[in-house]
Backbone as CSV, one residue per row, in Angstrom:
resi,resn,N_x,N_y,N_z,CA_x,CA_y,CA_z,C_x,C_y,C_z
1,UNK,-12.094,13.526,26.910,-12.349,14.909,27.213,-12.920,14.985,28.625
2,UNK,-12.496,16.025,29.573,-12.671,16.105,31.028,-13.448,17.281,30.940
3,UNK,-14.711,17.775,31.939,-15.441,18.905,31.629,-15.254,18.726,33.182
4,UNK,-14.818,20.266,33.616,-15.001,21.045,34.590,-16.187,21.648,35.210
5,UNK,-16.443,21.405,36.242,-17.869,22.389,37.314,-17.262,23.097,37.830
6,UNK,-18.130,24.390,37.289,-17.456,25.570,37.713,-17.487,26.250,39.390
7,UNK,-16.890,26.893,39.356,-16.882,26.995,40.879,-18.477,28.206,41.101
8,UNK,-18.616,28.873,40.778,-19.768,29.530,40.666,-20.937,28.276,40.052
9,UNK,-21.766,28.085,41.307,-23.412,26.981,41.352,-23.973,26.984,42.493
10,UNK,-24.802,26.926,42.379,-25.973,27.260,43.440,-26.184,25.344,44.029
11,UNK,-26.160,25.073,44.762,-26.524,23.987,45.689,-27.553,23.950,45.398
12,UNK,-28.714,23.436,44.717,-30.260,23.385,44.872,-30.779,21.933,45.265
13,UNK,-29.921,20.510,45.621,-30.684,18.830,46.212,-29.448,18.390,46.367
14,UNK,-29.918,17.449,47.335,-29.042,16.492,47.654,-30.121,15.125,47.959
15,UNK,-29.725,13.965,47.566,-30.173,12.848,47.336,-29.137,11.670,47.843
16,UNK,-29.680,10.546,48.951,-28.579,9.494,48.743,-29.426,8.724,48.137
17,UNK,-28.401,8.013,47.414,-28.959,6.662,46.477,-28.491,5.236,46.923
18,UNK,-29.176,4.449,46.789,-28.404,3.237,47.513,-27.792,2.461,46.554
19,UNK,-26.621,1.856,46.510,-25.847,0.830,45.601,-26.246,-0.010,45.661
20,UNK,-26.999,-0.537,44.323,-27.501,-2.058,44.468,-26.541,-2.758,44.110
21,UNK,-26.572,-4.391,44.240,-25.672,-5.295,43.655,-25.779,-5.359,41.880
22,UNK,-26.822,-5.438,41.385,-26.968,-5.659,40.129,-26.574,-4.298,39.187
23,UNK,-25.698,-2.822,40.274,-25.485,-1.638,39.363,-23.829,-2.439,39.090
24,UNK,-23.229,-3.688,39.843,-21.912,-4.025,39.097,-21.841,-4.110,38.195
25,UNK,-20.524,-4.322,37.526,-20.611,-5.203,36.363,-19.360,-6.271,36.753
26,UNK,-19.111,-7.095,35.431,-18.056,-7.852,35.667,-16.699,-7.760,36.621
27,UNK,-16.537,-6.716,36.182,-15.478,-6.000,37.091,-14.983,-5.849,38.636
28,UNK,-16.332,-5.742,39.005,-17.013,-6.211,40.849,-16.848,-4.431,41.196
29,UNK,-17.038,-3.649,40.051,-17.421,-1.904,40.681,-18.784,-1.638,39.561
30,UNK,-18.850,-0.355,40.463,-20.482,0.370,39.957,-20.115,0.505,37.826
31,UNK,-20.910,-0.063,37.300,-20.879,0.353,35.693,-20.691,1.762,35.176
32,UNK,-20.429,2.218,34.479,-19.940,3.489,34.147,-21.777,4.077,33.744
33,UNK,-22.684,3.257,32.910,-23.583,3.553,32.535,-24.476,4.034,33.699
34,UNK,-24.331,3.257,34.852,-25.090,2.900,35.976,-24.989,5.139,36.892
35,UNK,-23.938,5.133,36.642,-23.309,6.778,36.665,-24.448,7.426,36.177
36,UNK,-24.558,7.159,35.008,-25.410,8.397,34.241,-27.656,7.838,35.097
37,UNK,-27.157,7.126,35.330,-28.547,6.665,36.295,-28.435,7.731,37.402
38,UNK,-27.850,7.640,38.204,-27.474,8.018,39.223,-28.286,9.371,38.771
39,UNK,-27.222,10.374,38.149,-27.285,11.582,37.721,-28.649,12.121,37.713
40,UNK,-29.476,10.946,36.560,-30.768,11.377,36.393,-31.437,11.357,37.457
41,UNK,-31.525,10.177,38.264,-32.732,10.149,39.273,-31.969,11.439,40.242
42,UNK,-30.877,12.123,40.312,-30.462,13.268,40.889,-31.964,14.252,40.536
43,UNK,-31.535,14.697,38.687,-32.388,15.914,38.337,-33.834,15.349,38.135
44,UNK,-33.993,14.228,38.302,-35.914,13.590,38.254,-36.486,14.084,39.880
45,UNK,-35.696,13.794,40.432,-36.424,14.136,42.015,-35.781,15.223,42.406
46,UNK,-34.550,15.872,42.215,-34.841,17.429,42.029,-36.210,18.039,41.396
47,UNK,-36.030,17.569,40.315,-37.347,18.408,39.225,-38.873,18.282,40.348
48,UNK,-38.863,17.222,40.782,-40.015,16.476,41.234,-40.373,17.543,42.634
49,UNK,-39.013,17.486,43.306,-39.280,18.426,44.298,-39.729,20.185,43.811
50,UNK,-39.466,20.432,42.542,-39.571,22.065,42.505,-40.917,21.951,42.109
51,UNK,-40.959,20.612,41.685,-42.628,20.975,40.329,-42.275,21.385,38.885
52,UNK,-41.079,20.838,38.641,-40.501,21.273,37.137,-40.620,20.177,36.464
53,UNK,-41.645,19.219,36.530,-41.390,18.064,35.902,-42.159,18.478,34.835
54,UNK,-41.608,17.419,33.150,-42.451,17.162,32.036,-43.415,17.119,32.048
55,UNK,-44.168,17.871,31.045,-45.796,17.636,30.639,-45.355,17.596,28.956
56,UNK,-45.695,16.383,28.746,-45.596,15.818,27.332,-46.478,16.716,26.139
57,UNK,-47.749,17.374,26.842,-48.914,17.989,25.951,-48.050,19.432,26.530
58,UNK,-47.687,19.667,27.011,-47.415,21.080,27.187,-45.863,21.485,27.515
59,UNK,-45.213,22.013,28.356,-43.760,22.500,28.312,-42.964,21.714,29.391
60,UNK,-41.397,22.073,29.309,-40.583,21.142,30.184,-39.733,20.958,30.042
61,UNK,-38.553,20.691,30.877,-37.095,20.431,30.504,-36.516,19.023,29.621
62,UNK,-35.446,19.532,28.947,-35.413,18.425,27.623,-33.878,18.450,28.039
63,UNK,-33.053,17.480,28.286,-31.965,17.482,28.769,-31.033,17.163,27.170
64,UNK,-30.161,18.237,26.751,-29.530,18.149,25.462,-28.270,17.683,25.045
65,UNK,-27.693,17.290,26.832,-26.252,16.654,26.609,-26.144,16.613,28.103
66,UNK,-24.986,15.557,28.550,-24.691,14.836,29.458,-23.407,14.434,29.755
67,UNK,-22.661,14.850,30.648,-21.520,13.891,30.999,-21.130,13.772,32.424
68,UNK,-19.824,12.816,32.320,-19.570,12.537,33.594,-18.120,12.018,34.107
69,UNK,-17.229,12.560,35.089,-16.055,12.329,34.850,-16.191,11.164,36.290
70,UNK,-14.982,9.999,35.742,-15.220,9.421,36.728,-14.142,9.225,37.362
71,UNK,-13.781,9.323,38.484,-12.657,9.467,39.629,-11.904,8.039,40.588
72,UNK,-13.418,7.659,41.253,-12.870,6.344,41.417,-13.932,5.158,41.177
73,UNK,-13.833,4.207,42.022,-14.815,3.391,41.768,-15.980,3.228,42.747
74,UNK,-17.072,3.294,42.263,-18.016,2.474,43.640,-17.725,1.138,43.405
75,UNK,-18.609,0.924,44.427,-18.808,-0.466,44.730,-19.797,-0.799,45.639
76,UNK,-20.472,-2.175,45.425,-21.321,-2.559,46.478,-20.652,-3.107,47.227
77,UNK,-21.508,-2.948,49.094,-22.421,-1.952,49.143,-22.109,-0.856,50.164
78,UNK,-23.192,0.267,49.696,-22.885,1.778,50.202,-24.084,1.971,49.554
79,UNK,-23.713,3.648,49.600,-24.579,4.949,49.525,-24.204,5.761,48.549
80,UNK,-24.802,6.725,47.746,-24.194,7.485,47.375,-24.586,8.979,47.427
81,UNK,-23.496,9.480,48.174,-24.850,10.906,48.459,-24.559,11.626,47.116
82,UNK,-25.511,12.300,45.900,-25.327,13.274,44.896,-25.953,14.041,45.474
83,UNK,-24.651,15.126,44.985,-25.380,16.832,45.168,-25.182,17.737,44.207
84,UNK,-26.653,17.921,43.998,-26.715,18.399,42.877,-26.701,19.940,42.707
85,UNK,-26.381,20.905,41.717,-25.881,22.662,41.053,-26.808,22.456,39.986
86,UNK,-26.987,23.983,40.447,-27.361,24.437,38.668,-26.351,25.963,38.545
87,UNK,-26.359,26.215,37.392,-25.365,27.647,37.393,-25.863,28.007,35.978
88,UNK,-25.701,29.094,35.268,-25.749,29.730,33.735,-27.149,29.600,33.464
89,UNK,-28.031,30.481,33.975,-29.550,30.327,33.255,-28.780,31.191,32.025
90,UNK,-29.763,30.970,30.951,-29.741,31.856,30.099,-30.858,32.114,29.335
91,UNK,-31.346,32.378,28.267,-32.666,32.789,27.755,-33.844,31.690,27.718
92,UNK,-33.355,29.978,27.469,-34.042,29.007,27.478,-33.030,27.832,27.913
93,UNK,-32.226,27.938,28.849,-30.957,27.054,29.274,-30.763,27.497,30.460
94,UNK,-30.182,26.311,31.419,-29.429,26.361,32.552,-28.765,24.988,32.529
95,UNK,-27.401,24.934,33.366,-26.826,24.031,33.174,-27.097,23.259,34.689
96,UNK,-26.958,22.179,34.817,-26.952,21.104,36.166,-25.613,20.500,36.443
97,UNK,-25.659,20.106,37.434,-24.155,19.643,38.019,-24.654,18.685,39.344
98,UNK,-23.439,17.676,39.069,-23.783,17.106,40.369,-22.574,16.154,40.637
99,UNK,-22.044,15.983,41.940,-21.154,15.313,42.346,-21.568,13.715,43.108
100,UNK,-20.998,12.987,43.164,-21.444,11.853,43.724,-19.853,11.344,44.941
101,UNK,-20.690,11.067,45.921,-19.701,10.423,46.831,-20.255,9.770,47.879
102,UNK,-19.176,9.119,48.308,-19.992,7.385,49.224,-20.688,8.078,50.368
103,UNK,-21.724,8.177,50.974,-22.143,8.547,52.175,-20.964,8.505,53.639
104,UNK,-20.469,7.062,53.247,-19.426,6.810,54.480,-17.966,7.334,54.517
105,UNK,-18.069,8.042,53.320,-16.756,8.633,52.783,-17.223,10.378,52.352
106,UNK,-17.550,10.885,53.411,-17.832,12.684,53.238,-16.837,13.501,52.612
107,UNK,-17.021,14.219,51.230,-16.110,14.921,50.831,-15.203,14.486,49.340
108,UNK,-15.112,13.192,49.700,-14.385,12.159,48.419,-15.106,11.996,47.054
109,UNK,-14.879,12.574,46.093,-15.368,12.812,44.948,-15.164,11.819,43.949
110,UNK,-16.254,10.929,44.226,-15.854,9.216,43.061,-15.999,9.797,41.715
111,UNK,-17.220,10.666,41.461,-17.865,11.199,40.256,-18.470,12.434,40.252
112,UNK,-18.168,12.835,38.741,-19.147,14.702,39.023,-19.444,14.195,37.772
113,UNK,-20.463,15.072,37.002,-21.432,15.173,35.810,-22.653,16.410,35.887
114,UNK,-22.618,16.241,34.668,-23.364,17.820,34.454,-24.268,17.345,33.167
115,UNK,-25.210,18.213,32.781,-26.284,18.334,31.882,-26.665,19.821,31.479
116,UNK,-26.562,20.214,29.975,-27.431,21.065,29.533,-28.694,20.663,29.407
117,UNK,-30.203,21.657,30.141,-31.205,21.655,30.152,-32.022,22.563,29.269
118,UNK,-32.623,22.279,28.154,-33.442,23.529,27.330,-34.770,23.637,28.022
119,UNK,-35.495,24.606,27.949,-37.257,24.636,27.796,-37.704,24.372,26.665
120,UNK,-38.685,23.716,26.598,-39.124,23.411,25.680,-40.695,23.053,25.588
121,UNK,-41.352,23.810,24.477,-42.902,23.983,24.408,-42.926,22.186,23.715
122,UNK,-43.765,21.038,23.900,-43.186,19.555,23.338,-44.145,19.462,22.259
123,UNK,-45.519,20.341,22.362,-45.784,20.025,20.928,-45.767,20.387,19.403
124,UNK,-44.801,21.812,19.585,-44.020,22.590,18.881,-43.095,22.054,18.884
125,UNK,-41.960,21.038,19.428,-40.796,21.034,19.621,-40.095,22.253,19.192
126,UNK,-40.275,23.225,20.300,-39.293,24.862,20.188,-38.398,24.849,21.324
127,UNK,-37.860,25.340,21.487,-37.201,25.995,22.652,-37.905,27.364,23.136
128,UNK,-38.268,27.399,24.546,-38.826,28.693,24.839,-38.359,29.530,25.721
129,UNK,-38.975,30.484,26.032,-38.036,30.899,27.458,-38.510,30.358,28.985
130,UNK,-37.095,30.104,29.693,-37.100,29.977,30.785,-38.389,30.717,31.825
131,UNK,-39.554,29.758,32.322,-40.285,30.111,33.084,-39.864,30.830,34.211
132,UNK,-40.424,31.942,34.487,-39.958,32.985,35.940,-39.581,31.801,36.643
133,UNK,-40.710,31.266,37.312,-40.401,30.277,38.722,-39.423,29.715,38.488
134,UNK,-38.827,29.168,37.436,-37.482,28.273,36.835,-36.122,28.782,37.347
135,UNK,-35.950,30.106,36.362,-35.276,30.908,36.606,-35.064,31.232,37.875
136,UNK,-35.948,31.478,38.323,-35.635,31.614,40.213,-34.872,30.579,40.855
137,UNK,-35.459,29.530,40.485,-35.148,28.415,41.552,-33.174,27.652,40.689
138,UNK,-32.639,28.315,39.623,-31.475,27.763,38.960,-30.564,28.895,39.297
139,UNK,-31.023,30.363,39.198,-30.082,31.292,39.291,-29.550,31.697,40.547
């Protein structure tokens, strides 16, 4: 199954990541798992930059699904610049997006992936609503 990023998203980070040797695998390209790394440390230092990060005793984004289509291969070594979207707030949801491509290769789309994000109160485990400042900074 292939999931589409929609053309309507807001640009909110961009991050390069560096290709280590040990993200290979046998194969002598980047691991497929190593992808969904990528992704996260995308929305961890996004989050980090807004001030949206987890508080375990109190509220925070709970990421409820994940994917990632993959196009070509990395490989060590390089760069990888991800840039990361958000698009669809909705009452306690917004979705994330993010593309990945070699720094030395501008434009070339190795990988995209996306994440549904809930709010969530953590010692209720509820879903709540989207904090104003949140909402601002996704819509």
């Amino acid at each position: 199954m292939k999931f589409d990023i929609p053309e309507q998203k807001k640009l909110v980070f961009e991050v390069v990541i560096p290709i280590r040797w040990g993200d290979m695998d046998a194969m002598g390209h980047v691991n497929n798992t190593t992808y969904f790394r990528y992704l996260e440390t995308g929305r961890v230092d996004w989050m980090l930059a807004t001030g949206c990060m987890v508080n375990p005793m109190g509220e925070g984004p709970l990421i409820v699904n994940a994917f990632c289509n993959f196009y070509k291969q990395l490989e060590y070594p390089g760069n990888v610049l991800l840039k990361m979207y958000t698009s669809d707030p909705a009452r306690t949801t917004f979705e994330t997006w993010a593309t990945m491509e070699r720094l030395d290769q501008p434009g070339v789309i190795y990988a995209a992936g996306g994440a549904t994000t809930i709010w969530v109160d953590f010692p209720k485990q509820k879903a709540i609503d989207l904090p104003d400042r949140v909402r601002a900074i996704v819509a």
